[in-house]
TORFI-928013 format. One record per residue: residue in three letters; y, z, x of N, C-alpha, C in turn. Coordinates in steps of 0.2 Angstrom, whole numbers, plus 5000, padded with zeros to 4 digits. Example, Ala and Ser with C-alpha at 12.3 -4.5 7.8 and 13.67 -1.06 7.14 Angstrom:
// residues 2
ALA497250395066497850395062498450395066;SER498950355064499550365068500050395064;
// end
This chain:
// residues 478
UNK505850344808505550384814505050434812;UNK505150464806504750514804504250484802;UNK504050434798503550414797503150364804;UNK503450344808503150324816502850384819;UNK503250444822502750484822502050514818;UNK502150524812501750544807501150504808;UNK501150424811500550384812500250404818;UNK500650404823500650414830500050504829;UNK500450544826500050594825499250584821;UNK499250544815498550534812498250494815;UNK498350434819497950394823497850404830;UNK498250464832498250454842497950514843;UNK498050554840497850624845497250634840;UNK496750604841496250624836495850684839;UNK495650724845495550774845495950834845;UNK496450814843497150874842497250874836;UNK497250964837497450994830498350984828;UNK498550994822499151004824499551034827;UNK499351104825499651154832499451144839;UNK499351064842498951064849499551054851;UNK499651134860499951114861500351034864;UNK499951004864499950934868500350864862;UNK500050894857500350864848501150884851;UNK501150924850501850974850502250924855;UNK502050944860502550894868502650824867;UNK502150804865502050734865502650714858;UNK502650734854503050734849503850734850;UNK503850794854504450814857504750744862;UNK504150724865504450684869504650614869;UNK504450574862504250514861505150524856;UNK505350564856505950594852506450614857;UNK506250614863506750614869507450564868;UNK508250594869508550544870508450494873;UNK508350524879508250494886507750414886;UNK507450434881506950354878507050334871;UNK507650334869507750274865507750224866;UNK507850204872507850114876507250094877;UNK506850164881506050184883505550124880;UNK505150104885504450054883504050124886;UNK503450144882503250224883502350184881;UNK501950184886501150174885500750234888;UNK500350264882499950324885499250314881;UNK498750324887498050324884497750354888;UNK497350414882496850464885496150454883;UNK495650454886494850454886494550514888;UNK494050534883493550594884492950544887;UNK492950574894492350544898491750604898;UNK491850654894491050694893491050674884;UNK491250664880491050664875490950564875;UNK491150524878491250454878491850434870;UNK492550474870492650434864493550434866;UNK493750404862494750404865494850444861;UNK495450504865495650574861496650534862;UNK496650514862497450474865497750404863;UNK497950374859498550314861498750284859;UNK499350294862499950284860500250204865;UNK500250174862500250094863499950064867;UNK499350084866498850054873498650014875;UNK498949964872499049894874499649854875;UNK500149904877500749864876500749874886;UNK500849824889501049774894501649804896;UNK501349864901502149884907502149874912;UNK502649884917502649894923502649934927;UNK501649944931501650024934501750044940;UNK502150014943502350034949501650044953;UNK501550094957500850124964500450134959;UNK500450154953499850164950499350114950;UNK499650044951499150004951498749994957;UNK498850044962498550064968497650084967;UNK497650114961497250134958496550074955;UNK496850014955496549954952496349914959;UNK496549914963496549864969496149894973;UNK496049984973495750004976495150014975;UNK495050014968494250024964493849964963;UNK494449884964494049824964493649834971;UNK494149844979493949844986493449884984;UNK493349914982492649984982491949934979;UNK491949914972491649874970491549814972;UNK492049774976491649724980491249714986;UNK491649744991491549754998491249804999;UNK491149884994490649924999491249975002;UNK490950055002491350095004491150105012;UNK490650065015490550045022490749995026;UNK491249975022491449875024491949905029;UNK491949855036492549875040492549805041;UNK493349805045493749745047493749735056;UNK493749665059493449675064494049645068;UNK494349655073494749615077494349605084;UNK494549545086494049485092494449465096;UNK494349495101494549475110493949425113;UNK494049365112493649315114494349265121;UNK493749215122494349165128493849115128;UNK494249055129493949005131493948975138;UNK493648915139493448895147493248955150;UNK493348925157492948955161493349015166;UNK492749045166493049095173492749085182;UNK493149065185493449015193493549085196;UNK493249115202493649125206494149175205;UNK493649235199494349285198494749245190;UNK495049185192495449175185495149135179;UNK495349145174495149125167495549065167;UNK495149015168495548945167495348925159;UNK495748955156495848935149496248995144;UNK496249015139496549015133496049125131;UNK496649165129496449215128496749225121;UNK496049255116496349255110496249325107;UNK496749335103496649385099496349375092;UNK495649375089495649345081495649415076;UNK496249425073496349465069496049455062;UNK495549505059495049525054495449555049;UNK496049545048496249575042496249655040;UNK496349705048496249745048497249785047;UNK497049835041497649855039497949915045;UNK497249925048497649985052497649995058;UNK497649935061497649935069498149975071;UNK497950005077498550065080499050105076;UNK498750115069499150155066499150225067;UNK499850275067499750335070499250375066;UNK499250355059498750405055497750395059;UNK497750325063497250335065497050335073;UNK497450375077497950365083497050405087;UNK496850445085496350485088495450425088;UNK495550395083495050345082495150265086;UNK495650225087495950185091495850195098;UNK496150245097496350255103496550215106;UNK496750205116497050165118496750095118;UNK496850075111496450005109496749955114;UNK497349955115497449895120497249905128;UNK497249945130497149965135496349965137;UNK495949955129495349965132495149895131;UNK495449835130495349775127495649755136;UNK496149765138496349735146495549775150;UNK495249825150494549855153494249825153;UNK494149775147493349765147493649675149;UNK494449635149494349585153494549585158;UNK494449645162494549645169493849665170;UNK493449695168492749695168492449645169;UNK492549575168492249515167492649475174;UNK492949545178493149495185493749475184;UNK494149465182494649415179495349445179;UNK495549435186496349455188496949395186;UNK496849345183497349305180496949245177;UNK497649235171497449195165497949145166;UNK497549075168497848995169498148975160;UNK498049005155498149005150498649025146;UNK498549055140498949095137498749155131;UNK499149195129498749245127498949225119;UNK498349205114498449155106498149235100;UNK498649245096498649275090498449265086;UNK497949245082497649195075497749275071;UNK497949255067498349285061497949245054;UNK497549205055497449145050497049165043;UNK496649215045496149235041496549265034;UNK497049285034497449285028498149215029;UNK498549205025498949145022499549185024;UNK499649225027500249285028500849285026;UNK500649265018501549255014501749315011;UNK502149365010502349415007502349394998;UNK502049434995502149394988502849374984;UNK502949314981503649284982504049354975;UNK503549374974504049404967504449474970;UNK504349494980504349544981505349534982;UNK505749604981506249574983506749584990;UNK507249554989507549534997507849605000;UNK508149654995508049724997507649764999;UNK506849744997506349795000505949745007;UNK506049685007505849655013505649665021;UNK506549685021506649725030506449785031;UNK506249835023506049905025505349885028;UNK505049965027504249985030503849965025;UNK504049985020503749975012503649895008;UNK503949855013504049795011503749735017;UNK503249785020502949755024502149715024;UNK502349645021501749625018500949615023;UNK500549605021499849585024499949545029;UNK499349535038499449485041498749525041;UNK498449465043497949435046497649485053;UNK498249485057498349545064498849575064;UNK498749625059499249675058499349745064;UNK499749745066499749815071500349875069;UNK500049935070500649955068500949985063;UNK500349985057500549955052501049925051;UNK501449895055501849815054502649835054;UNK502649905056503249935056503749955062;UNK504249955066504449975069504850035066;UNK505150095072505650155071506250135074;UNK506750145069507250155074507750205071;UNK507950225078508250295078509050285077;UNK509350315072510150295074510550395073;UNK511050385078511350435077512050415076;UNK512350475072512950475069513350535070;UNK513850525069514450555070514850585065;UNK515650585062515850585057515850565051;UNK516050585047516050545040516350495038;UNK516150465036516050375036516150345041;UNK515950355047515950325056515350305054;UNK515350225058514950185060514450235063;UNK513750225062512950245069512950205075;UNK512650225080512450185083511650195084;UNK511450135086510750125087510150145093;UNK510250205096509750235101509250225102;UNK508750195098508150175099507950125097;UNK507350085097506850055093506250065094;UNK505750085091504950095096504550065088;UNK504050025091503949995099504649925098;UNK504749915105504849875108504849795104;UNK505249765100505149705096505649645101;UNK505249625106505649555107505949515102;UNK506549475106506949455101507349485095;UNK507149545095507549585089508049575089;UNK508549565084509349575083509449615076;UNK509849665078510049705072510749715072;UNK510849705067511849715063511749765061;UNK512049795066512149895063512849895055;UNK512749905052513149935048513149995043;UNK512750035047512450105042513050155048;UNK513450205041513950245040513550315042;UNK513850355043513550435043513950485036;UNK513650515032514050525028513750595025;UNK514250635020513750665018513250685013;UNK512950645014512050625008511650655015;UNK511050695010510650715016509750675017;UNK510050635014509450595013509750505017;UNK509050455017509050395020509350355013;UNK510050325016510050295008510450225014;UNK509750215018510050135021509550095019;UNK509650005021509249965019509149915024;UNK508549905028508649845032508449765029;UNK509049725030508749665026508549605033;UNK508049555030507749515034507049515031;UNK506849445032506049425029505749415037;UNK505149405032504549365038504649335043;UNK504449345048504749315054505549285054;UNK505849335054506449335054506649385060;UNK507149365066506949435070507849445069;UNK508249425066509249425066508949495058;UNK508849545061509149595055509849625053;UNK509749635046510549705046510349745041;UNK510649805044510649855040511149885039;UNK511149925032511749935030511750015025;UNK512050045023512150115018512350175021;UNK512050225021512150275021511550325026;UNK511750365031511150435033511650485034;UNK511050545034511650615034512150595041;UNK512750625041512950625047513050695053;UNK513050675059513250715063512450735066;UNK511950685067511250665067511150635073;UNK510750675077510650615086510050575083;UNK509550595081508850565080508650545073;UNK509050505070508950495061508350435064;UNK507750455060507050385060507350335052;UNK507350305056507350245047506750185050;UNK506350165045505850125048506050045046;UNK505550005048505949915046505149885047;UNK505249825045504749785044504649745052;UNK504149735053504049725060504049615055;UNK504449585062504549515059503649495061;UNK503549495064502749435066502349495069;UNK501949545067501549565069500749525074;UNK500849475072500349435077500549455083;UNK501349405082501349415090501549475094;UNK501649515089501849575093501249605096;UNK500749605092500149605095500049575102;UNK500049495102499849485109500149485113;UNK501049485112501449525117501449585120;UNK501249645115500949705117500249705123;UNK499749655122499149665126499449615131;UNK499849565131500249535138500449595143;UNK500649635139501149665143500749735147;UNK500149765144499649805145499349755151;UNK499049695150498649665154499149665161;UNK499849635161500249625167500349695172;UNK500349775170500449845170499749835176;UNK499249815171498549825174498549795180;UNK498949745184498849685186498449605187;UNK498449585178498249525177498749485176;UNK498749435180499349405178499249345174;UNK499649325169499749285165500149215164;UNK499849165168500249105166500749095162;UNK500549105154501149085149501549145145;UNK501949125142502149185136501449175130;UNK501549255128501049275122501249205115;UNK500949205112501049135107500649165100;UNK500549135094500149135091499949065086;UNK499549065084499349005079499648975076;UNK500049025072500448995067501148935070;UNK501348965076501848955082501648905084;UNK501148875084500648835089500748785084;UNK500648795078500648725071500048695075;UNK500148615073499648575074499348575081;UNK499848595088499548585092499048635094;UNK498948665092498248705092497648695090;UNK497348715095496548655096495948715094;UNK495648715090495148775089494548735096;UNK494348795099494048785105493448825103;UNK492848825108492348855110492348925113;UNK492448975109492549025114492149085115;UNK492049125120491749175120491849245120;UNK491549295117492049335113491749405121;UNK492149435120492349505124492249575123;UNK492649575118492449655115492849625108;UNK492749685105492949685100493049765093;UNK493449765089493749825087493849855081;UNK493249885077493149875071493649945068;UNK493649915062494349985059494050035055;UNK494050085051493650135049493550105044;UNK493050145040492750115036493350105027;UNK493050065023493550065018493650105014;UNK493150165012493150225011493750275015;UNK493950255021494550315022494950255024;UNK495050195022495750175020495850175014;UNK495450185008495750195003495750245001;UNK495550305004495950365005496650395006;UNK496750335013497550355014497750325010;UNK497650255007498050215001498050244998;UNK497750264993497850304988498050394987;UNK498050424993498350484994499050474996;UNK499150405001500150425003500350355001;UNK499850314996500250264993500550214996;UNK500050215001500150125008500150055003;UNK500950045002500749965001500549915006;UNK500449945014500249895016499649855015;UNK499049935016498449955016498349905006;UNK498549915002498249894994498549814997;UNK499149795001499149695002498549675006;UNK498149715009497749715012497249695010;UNK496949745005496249745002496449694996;UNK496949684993496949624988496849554993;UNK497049534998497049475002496249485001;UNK495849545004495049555005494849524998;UNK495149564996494649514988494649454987;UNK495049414989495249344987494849314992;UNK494949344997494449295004493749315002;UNK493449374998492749364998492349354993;UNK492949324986492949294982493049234981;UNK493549214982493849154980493849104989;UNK493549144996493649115002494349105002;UNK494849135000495549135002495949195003;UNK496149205008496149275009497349285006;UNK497149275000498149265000498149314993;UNK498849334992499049384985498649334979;UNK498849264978498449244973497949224972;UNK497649214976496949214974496649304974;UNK496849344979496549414976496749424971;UNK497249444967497649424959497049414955;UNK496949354953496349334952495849324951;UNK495549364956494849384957494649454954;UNK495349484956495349554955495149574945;UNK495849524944495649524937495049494932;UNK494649434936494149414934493449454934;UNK493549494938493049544942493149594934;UNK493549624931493649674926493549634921;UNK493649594919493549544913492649524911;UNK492449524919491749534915491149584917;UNK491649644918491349704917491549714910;UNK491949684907491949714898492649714894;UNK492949724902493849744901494149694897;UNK494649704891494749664891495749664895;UNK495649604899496249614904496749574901;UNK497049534893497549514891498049574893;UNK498549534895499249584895499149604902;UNK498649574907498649624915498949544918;UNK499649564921499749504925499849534933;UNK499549504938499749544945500049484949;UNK500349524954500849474960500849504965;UNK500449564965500349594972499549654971;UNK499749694977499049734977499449814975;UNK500049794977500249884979500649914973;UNK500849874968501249884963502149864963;UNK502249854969502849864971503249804969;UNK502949744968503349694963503149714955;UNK504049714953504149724945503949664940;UNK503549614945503249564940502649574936;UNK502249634939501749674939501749704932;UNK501249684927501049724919500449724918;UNK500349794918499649814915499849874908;UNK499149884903499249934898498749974902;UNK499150044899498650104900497950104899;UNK497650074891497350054890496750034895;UNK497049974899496649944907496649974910;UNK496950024912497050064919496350114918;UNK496450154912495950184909495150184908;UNK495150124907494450064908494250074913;UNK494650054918494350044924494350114926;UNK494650154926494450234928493950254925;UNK493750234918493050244915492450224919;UNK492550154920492150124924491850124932;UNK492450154935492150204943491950274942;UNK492250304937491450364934490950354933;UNK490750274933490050284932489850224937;UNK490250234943489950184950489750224953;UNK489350164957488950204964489350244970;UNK490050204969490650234973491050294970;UNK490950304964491150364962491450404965;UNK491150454969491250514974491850464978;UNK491850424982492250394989493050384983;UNK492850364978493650354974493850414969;UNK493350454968493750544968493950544973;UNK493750554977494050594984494550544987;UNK494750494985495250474987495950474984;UNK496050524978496450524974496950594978;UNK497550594976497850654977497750704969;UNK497850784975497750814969498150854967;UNK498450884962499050904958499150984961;UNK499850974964500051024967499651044976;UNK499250994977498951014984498850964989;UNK498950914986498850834993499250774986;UNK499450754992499750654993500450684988;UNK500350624985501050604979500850654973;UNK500350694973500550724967500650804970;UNK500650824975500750884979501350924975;UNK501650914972502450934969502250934959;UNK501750924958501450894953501050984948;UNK501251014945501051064943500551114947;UNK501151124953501151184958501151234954;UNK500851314954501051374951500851384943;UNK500251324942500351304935499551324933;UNK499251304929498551324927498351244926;UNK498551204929498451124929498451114937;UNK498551164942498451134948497751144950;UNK497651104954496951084958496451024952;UNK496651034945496351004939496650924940;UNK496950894943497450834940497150794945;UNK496750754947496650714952496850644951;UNK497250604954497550544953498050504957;UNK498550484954498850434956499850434952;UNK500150424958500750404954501050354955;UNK501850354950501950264950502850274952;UNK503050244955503950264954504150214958;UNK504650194953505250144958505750164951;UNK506650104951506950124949506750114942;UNK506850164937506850164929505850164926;UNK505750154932504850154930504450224934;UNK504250264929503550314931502950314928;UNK502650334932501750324929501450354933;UNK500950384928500250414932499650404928;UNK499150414932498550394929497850434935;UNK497450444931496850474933496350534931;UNK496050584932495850614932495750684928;UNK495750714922495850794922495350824920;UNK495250884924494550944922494950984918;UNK494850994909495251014904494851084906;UNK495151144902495051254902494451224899;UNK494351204894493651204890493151134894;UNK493251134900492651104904492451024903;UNK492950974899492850934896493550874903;UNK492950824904493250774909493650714906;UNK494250694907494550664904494950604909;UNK494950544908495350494911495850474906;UNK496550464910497250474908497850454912;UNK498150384908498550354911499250344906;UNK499850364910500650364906501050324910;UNK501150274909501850244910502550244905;UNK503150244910503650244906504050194908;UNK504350144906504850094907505550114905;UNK506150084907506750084909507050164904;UNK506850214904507250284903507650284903;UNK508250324902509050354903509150424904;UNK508650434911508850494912508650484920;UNK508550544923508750534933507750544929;UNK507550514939506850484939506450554940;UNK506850624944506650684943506450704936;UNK507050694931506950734923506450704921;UNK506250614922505650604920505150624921;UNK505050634926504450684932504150734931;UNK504750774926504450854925504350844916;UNK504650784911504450794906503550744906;UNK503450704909502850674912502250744912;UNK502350784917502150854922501850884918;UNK502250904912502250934907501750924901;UNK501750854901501250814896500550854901;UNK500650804906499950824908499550914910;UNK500050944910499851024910499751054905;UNK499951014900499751034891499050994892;UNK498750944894498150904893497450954897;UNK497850984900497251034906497151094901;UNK497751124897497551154892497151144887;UNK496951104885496751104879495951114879;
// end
């Protein structure tokens, strides 16, 4: 051990003295009980001097949880433009008779991550309501037709490595083509005694067909420790574990089964308020399979989403796996014409491969980090953070980062410290894996890109958080 470290200190910390404090910690730390199991990769870069001041395994292949939110994000920026938006298409076909639309009402969903999401509630606006406006604007009090969901422009498979425990949550709510919602339903459950059954008070919005097997207890944890299980168009849920008790209004969120259709159920239901009446039930393409006839159509209005530049804002600030399944499918469709997890995969990585990277040991199965199939080295995370300091998008992927003690996921992150406001970036957590990676404005004025991952620990996911914390508020000192 003595002599591991001794190299670790002669070959990694080449701008640190021996008394640096960061020599010191970093020493202490790789000495931690708590990581004798530990797979431990750390690599620092001096982006004003251009040279490595840091690393310690930096090419060893781990698993970084959100942090790879950071990559998915910076590829979207480089291919598509910090102006690129997503368009959703209120078109119909045949003809309009007499007041009715004799024919077919479509909804073509663009791949847009954030339709009617509340974080963009003021910009939306009453998106549905103003899509029934503009076809009752066109004369047209009822539809001989039906109201059709084309979801198609993505492949809308959740990536298979993701698992059956994170599927029925919010967080395991994969890409569609016609996402609404960000793809999530609330539901409210209230609780009573200790370990009494919940019952279930609400659901919003409104999921036709939904079935859910209540088996979540009231207990005393003061936190959400239930799980809703159920895939892809699946609408028979159960949920199960634990909320605090003696709770009227607990929110637990779930995976919405078919956002297409929810979609065109929701403007069915808006158009019929209005008084448009509707010949059929709302349907979607995929429902439709082979009988589905691409027709002639003519478009109506239509609804574009904010620019990419403030969705990878929110991704990168609150850590949207929906929003990085999203922009990963973007990749693939405007690379590879395919808009699915593996072809973006792919593209994403051949995209850094011939900027210079070298991407051995980057294996991806998603956008968002959230499958543990997922290995990259610090090393690569680093590169590519080298590599958006010197893009045109630069500025829009600063500013998209959280920042240490003052916004997103690092708000908790050297609060009160002499490292708060300096640490701009990104973090990574699931069970036994943490990681951060990003940005620091060192006391001596000196900018530095800096990413640490930690694999299977034995210690709580707190202790590793604060010795993490630590590392990096020694690196602002130096």
């Amino acid at each position: 051990m003595k002599s591991f470290l001794t190299s670790i200190t002669l070959l990694s910390f080449l701008f640190l003295s021996g008394q640096s404090p960061t020599n010191k910690i970093l020493t202490e730390f790789l000495k931690h009980k708590a990581l004798k199991n530990a797979s431990i990769s750390f690599y620092v870069y001096n982006l004003t001097d251009n040279n490595s001041i840091i690393n310690h395994n930096g090419d060893l292949a781990l698993i970084p949880a959100s942090s790879l939110k950071l990559i998915t994000t910076a590829t979207a920026l480089e291919i598509l433009g910090e102006n690129h938006r997503f368009t959703t298409t209120i078109s119909y076909s045949g003809k309009i008779e007499n007041s009715a639309l004799n024919g077919n009402l479509f909804i073509k969903g663009g791949g847009d991550p954030a339709l009617g999401s509340h974080r963009y509630r003021s910009y939306y606006g009453a998106f549905l309501s103003n899509w029934s406006t503009s076809i009752k604007a066109l004369g047209i009090d009822s539809i001989n037709g039906k109201i059709i969901a084309d979801a198609s422009i993505f492949d809308n498979e959740v990536p298979p490595t993701w698992i059956w425990q994170d599927l029925g949550n919010y967080f395991g709510a994969g890409a569609n083509g016609l996402s609404i919602y960000e793809n999530f339903y609330t539901l409210a459950l209230s609780s009573k005694n200790e370990a009494q059954k919940t019952t279930i008070s609400q659901i919003n919005p409104h999921i036709p067909f939904l079935s859910i097997d209540n088996n979540v207890l009231g207990t005393s944890t003061n936190k959400d420790l239930s799980f809703i299980y159920g895939g892809p168009f699946q609408y028979n849920r159960y949920i199960s574990g634990e909320i605090p008790k003696n709770r009227s209004d607990f929110k637990v969120k779930g995976s919405i089964p078919d956002p297409a259709y929810l979609c065109a159920y929701e403007l069915d239901s808006v158009l019929k308020t209005s008084g448009i009446k509707v010949a059929y039930h709302p349907i979607t393409k995929r429902l439709l399979g082979d009988s589905f006839i691409e027709d002639t159509t003519t478009e109506i209005t239509s609804t574009q989403s904010p620019t990419l530049a403030s969705l990878i804002q929110q991704t990168n600030l609150y850590s949207i796996n929906l929003y990085a399944e999203h922009l990963l499918n973007h990749i693939g469709l405007h690379i590879k014409k395919e808009g699915s997890t593996t072809a973006g995969a792919e593209a994403l990585i051949n995209f850094w491969k011939t900027k210079g990277i070298d991407t051995d040991g980057m294996y991806l199965y998603d956008g968002s980090g959230l499958s543990r199939f997922n290995t990259i080295t610090t090393k690569q995370l680093v590169s590519i953070l080298s590599e958006m300091d010197k893009s045109q998008h630069k500025e829009v992927f600063y500013n998209s980062l959280a920042i240490a003690g003052k916004s997103g996921t690092l708000s908790s992150i050297a609060k009160g410290t002499a490292a708060e406001g300096k640490i701009y970036g990104k973090s990574g957590y699931m069970t036994n894996v943490r990681s951060y990676s990003g940005y620091i404005t060192t006391n001596s004025n000196k900018k530095i890109a800096f990413a640490i991952i930690v694999n299977n620990y034995n210690c709580s996911a707190y202790e590793m958080k604060k010795m993490l914390e630590k590392i990096m508020v020694s690196l602002v000192n130096e």
